[in-house]
C-alpha positions, -999 to +999 in steps of 0.1 A: +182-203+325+158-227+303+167-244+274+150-241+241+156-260+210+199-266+229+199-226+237+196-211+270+172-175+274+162-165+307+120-162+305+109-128+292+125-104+267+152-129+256+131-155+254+104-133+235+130-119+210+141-154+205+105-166+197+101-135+171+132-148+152+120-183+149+090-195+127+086-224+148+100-233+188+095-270+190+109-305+192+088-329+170+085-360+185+081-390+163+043-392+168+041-354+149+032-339+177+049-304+188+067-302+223+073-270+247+105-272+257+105-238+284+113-241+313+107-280+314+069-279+304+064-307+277+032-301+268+026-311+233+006-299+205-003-308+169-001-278+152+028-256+153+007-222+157-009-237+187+024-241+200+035-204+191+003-192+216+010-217+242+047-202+248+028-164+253+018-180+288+057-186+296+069-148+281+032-133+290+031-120+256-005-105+244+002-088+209-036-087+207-047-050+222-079-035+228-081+001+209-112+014+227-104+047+247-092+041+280-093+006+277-053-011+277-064-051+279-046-072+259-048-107+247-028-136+236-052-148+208-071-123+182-105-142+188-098-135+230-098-095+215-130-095+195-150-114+224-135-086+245-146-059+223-181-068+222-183-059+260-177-023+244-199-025+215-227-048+230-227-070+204-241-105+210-242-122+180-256-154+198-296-157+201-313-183+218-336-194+193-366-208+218-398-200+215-407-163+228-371-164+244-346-142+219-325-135+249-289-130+236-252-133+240-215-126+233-201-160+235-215-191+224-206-210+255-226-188+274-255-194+247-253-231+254-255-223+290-281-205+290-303-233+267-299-256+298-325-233+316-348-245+289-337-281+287-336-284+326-304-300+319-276-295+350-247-304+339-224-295+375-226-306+407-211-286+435-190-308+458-195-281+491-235-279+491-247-302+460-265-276+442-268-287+409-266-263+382-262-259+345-238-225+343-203-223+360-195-241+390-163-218+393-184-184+398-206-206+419-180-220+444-168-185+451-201-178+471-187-207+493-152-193+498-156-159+492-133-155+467-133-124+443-103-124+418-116-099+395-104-063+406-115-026+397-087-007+388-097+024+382-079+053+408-093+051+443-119+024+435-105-013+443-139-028+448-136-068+436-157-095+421-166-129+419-173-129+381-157-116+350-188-098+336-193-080+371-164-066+369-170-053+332-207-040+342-188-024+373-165-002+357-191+013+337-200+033+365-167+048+361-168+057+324-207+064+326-210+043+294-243+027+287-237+007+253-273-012+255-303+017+238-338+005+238-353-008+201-386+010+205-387+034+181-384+070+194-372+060+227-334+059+226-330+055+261-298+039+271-286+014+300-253+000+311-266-035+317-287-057+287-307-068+315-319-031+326-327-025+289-353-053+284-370-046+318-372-011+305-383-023+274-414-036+290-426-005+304-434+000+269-452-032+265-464-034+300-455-068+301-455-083+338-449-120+329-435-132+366-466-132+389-468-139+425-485-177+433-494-159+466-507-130+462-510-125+426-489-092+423-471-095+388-435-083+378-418-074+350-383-091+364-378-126+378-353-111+401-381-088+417-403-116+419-380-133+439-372-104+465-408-095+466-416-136+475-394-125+507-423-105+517-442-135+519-417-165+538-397-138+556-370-149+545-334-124+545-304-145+534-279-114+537-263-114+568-240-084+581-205-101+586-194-072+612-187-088+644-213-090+673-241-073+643-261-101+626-284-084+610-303-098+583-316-086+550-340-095+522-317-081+491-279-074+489-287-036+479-303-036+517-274-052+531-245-029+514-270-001+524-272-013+560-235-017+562-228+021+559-237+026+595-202+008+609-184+024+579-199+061+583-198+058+542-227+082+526-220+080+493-248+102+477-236+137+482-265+170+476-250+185+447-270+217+455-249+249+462-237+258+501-257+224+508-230+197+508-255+171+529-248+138+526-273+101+526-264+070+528-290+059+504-301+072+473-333+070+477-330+092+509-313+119+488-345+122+460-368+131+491-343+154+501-337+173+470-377+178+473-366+204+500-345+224+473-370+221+448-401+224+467-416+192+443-444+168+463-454+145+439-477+121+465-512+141+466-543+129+484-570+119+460-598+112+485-628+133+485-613+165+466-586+168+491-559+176+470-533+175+496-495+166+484-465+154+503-426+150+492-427+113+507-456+086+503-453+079+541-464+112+548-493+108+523-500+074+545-504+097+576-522+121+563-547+092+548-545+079+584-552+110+602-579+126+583-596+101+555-591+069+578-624+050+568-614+052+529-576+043+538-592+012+556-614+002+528-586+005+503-560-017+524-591-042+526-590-045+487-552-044+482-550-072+505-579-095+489-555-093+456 
């Protein structure tokens, strides 16, 4: 039992009913300040309202729901709701007004985050390797322990994450909704990520603006930039955890891919009639669709030849075999680029 304002309520419905019934659930103190008094907390505020939200944490009251279809989160404060509902809408009301930037965003906070990148300002320090950074050393420390609080759950799913916004993006494979359409007019085309919308939208501009100091190849994503750089140092940060394995790889995608051989998972199913194959990969299963649909979309352009192929490495052994002095001088070039 807890005591509040002389009563005593047990924490929950009582409590909660009691708290309806009451237009304020405080003891002022002398210096106008307004106490909690469930359970022992104390904490003070100066406002009485601000009291009234603080004892939701105690009850784990959240009047505030979300109405969007198959949604059910609720929320403690109204302005918690409509920053939640803009990861239905894709609203972000928050642009980042430096030069040839426009990138945008649902919360400020995150807007003043992101400004740092331009500033070089790093405001955090991470205690366990020093990297200095200007977003959240939170998300960041959970690469250290591992640590992924936000959970998927959808039926059968379960699949976890280190970050809020993951989590969001995640479940969008569930509902198939893809709230971020590309501007160019006519296009329409629609994504489930902002960031997979603006690479898309440079394949109408043809914008590459992140290029290679090595070898010059240009990109149209940072993060491609970086894997591609692998190519270069070698380097392949994801290590398979599986005991007495060790493998290395230069992405994440490689590494979840990679893993499928100790679970036997092969989650891209052939959807053709009487088929019922199964791939590990997805791009294994578009080459192997080509054997429903007869497509090979890799044809030999050397001398008239005029050969095609359902995979490109076949098209490279074909080159190879048959045209090898103009596959030579065409490597020569590629590689002086």
């Amino acid at each position: 039992m807890n005591s509040v304002l002389g009563m005593d309520y047990s924490i929950g419905d009582d409590i909660r009913a009691f708290i309806d019934d009451q237009p304020t659930i405080e003891v002022q103190r002398n210096d106008n300040t307004y106490v909690c008094d469930v359970g022992g907390c104390d904490k003070a505020f100066t406002k009485r309202h601000n009291l009234k939200i603080h004892v939701r944490r105690h009850t784990g009251e959240r009047p505030y729901a979300c109405d969007h279809r198959g949604c059910a989160a609720a929320f403690a404060r109204p302005y918690h709701l409509a920053m939640h509902k803009r990861t239905h809408t894709g609203e972000k009301p928050y642009v980042c007004d430096v030069e040839r930037c426009g990138k945008a965003f649902s919360q400020s906070g995150n807007l003043a985050t992101h400004k740092r990148t331009h500033t070089g300002e790093k405001s955090y320090v991470c205690d366990v390797c020093g990297k200095e950074m200007s977003g959240s050393l939170t998300a960041h420390k959970r690469t250290h322990t591992g640590e992924k609080p936000y959970t998927c759950d959808v039926a059968g799913c379960g699949k976890t994450y280190a970050k809020s916004d993951h989590l969001v993006t995640h479940k969008r494979t569930h509902t198939g909704e893809k709230p971020y359409v590309c501007v160019v007019n006519g296009c329409g085309k629609a994504f489930a990520t902002s960031c997979a919308r603006r690479a898309h939208e440079r394949t109408h501009s043809g914008e590459k603006a992140h290029v290679c100091d090595t070898c010059g190849n240009t990109f149209a994503r940072s993060e491609h930039l970086v894997i591609h750089k692998r190519t270069h140092t070698g380097e392949k940060p994801y290590v398979c955890d599986v005991a007495g394995c060790d493998k290395a790889c230069a992405t994440s995608a490689e590494l979840v891919t990679h893993k499928r051989i100790h679970t036997g998972e092969r989650p891209y199913l052939c959807a053709v009639d009487g088929c019922g194959k199964a791939f590990t990969q997805w791009s294994t299963i578009v080459i192997h669709r080509r054997t429903h649909t007869g497509e090979k979309p890799y044809v030999c352009d050397v001398d008239g030849c005029g050969k095609a192929f359902a995979q490109s490495s076949n098209l490279a052994t074909h080159a190879k075999t048959w045209h090898n002095d103009t596959y030579v001088a065409r490597r020569k070039i590629q590689e002086q680029r």
